[in-house]
C-alpha positions in Angstrom: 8.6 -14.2 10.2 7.1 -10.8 10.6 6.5 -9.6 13.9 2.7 -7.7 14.1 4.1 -4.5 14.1 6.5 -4.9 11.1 3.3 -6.4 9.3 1.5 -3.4 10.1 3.9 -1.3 9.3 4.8 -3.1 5.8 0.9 -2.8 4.9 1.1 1.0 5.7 3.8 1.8 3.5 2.4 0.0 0.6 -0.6 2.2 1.1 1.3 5.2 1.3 3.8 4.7 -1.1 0.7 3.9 -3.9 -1.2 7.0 -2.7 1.9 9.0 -3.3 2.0 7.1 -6.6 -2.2 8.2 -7.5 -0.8 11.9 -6.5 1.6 11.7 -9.5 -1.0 10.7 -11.5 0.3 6.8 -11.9 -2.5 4.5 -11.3 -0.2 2.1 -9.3 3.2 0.3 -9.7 4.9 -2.7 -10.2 6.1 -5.4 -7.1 9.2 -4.5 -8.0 9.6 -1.2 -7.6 7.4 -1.4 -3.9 9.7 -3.9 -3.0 12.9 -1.9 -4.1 11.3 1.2 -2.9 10.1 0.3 0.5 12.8 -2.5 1.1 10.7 -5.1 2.1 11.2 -8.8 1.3 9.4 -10.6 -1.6 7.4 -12.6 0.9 6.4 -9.8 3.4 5.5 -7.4 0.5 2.8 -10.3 -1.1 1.8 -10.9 2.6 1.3 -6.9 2.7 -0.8 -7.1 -0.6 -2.7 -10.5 0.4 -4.0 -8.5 3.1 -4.4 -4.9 1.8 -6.7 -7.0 -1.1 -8.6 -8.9 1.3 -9.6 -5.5 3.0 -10.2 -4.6 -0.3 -8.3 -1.6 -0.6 -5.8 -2.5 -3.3 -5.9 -4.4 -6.6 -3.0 -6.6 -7.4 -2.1 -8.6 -10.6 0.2 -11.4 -9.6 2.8 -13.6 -11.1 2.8 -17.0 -11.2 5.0 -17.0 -8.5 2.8 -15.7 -6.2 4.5 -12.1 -6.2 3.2 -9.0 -7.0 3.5 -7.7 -10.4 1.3 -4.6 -10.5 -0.1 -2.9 -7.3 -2.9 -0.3 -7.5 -5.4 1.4 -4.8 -8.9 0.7 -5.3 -11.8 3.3 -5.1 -12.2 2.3 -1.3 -8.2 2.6 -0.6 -8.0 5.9 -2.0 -11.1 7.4 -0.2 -9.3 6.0 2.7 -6.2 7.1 2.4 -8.0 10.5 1.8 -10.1 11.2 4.8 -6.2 9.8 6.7 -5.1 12.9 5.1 -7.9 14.9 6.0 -7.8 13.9 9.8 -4.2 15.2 10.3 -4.3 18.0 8.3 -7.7 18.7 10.9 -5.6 17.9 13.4 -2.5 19.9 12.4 -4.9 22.9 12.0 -6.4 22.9 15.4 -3.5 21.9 17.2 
C-alpha cells in the first residue's frame, strides 16, 4: 500500500502530466499511457483518479475492471492547475 506521500505525489503527477497533455492541445489520455508514462501501478493510478474525481478535478471513463481508460482535466482542474502556474511564475519573478 501507498504511503501518504506517494499518494500525493501519484495524484500530482496525474494532474501535471494531463495539464501538459491540455497544452498540446489533447483533451486527456488514456490509463494506459498515464500509467506507462508516470510508472505507477494499475491500482495506485485508479486510487489517484478515484480521488482527483472526487475533488472533481478530472473526468475519467473507466473500464469494467475498475481501471482508467480515458483521463481528462475538468474546467475546475485546469483553472487550478493554472493559477499553480501562475503562483510560481509570481514567485519566480519576484524572487
Amino acid at each position: 500500500m501507498a504511503t501518504l506521500h506517494e499518494r500525493k505525489s501519484y495524484r500530482r503527477a496525474v494532474l501535471n502530466a494531463l495539464y501538459q497533455a491540455t497544452e498540446e492541445n489533447r483533451p486527456g489520455t488514456t490509463g494506459s499511457k498515464l500509467r506507462e508514462d508516470l510508472g505507477l501501478p494499475e491500482q495506485d493510478l485508479a486510487a489517484a483518479c478515484t480521488y482527483l474525481v472526487g475533488e472533481g478535478l478530472v473526468e475519467v471513463d473507466w473500464t469494467t475492471h475498475h481501471t482508467p481508460a480515458m483521463v481528462t482535466l475538468t474546467h475546475e482542474g485546469i483553472r487550478q492547475m493554472e493559477a499553480e502556474e501562475e503562483e510560481r511564475e509570481e514567485r519566480a519573478e519576484h524572487g
